[in-house]
C-alpha positions, 0 to 999 in steps of 0.5 A, a space after each residue: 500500500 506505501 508503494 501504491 500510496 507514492 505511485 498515486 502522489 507522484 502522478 501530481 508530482 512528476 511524470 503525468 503530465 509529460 511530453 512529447 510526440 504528438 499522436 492522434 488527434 483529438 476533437 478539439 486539436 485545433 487545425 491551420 490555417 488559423 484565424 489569428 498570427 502565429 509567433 514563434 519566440 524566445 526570450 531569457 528567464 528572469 534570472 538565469 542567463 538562458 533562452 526559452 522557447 514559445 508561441 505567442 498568437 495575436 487577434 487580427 482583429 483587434 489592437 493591442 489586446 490583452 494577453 495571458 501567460 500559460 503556466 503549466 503544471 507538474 512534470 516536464 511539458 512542451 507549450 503545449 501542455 502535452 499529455 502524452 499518456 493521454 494525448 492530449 494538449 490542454 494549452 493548444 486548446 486553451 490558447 486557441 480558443 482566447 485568441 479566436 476571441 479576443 486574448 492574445 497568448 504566450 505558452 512556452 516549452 520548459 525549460 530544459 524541454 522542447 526548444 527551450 533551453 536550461 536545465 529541467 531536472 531540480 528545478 523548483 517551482 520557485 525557478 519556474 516563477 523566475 521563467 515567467 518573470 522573463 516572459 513578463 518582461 519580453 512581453 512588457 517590450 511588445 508594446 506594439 503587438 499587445 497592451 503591456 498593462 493588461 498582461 496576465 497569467 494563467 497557471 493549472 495544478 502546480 501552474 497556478 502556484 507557480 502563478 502565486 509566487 510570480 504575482 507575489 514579486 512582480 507589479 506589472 499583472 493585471 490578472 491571475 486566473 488559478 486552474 485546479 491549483 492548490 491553496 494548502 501546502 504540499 503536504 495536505 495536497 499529496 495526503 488529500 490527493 492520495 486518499 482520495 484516489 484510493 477510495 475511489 480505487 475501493 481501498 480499505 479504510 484501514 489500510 488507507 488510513 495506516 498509508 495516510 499516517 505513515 506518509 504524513 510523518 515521512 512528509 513531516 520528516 522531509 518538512 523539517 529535516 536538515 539535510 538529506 542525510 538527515 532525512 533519509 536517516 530519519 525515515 529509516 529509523 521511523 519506518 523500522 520501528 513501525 514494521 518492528 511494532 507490527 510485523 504482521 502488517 499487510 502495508 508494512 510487509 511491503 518496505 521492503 529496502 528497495 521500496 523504502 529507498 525508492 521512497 526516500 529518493 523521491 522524497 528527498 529530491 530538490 522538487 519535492 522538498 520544495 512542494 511539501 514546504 511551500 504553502 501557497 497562502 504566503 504568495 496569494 495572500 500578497 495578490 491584489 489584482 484581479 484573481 479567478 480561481 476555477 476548480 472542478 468538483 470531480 478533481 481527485 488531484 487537487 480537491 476542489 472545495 479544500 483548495 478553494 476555500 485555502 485561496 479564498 482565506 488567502 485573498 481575504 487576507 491580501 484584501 483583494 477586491 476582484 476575486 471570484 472563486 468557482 467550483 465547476 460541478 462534474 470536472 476533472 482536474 483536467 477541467 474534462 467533463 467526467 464521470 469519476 474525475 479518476 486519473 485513469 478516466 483522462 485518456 478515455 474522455 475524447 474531449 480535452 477542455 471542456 467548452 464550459 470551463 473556456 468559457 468561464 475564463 474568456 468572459 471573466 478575462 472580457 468583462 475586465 479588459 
């Protein structure tokens, strides 16, 4: 059950929503020619002296148009947001559809992925948000293309963290939308996340139970340790002594070394200790621009109400005047029309954003600028 317990936390962490080769298409894949201009660009993150790659398309007809940076979530992604598990392309759909209506877009490859330059592996989102800082400031030099004072950001799952803590550093937004992001930290996201997703798998709640409290103090540990070595050791003596005091446990026979240390890996990566000791309400509490927070009641990723309620505390705190919180009742973390909202549904669903969700965010953005 502990290996089952990461598999399922890792699916938001890293890995489900990877790249790549493009396969068949899907209903919405939108198909050129295409109504508005396409750009292809790079420009330097905010700190680090290398060049990303992306695509920015603008109306035609319309001048110096707002515009929003799509913010992708966990794992390595191209511009597209491509899911390649499940072959879809979220971003190619979202990015069409604001700019057939009126939103100019820039989406990017991350870094170390695609055609961007930089290194992927140990980055964190808080290197993320120092890429969207250099997309911001390209933009701010497009003042003949786009309205460099309405410049917004769009993030989905850690996206919309990432969203937070650029917004938190920079003056030159106009808007924020949040899409399935989180408003707990870390640690309450993957135990929620992990819970959820077992019982939807019928898990017993005992054994869901005895995974929750074993992965909580493994979290704790990982929050408060020193170093990895520390970590590491820590885990280990702590899982020693719980298969110690019950021997005959059917979860605890399965930590194995291997098991354990694959688990100790994971944990102890750059990225992962630096999710479970993030807790977004310290960025989003310092957002005072217009803010929209959608979450769909079927996400077993990040759950709906729990997070929604964590953003909506945090403004509350920022005192911001312009925020709108919706939950969108029957989606999935993907914002697909679902039936379960379980992981293993995604590939099945033929659409790839629902047309509702769309919507939703061009008219929120429209009625604003």
């Amino acid at each position: 059950m502990i290996r089952l317990l990461i598999l399922l936390l890792l699916y938001f962490l890293s890995g489900l929503f990877s790249v790549f080769a493009q396969s068949e298409k899907r209903p919405q894949d939108p198909v050129a020619p295409f109504p508005y201009e396409v750009n292809d660009v790079t420009f330097k993150s905010g700190k680090a002296d290398f060049k990303l790659a992306g695509t920015l398309t603008l109306p035609k007809d319309k001048k110096n148009p707002p515009v929003a940076i799509l913010i992708s979530g966990s794992g390595p992604q191209n511009r597209n947001s491509e899911i390649k598990q499940f072959n879809h392309r979220p971003f190619l759909v979202l990015s069409d559809y604001l700019t057939k209506n009126g939103i100019a877009v820039l989406r990017f490859d991350d870094r170390g992925i695609a055609k961007s330059e930089g290194k992927f592996k140990g980055a964190t989102s808080h290197d993320f948000a120092d890429d969207v800082l250099g997309a911001i400031a390209f933009l701010k030099t497009k003042g003949n293309l786009i309205d460099t004072k309405k410049i917004g950001l769009i993030g989905h799952s850690e996206g919309s963290l990432i969203a937070a803590i650029t917004a938190s550093q920079s003056n030159d937004l106009a808007f924020v939308v949040s899409l399935a992001g989180p408003g707990v930290d870390g640690v309450e996201v993957l135990l929620t996340q992990s819970r959820k997703t077992m019982e939807l798998r019928n898990v017993p709640a005992e054994f869901i139970d005895k995974n929750e409290k074993l992965a909580g103090k493994m979290y704790e540990i990982a929050q408060q340790g020193k170093d990895s070595l520390t970590i590491a050791t820590k885990i280990h003596s702590f899982l020693a002594e719980q298969k110690k005091s019950d021997p005959n446990s059917p979860l605890l026979m399965q930590l194995t070394k291997p098991v354990i240390d694959a688990q100790i890996k994971a944990i102890n990566s750059k990225w992962m200790l630096n999710f479970l000791r993030t807790d977004p309400k310290a960025y989003l509490s310092k957002i005072t621009c217009p803010f929209l927070a959608l979450n769909g009641s079927k996400d077993v990723q990040v759950l709906s109400q729990l997070n929604l309620n964590g953003i909506k505390t945090a403004l509350k705190q920022a005192k911001n005047k312009d925020a709108e919180f919706i939950e969108l009742d029957g989606f999935n973390h993907l914002f697909q029309k679902a039936k379960t909202g379980s992981i293993q549904e995604y590939a099945t669903i033929e659409e790839t954003f629902s047309e509702d969700a769309l919507v939703v965010i061009k008219d929120w953005i429209l009625k604003r600028f």
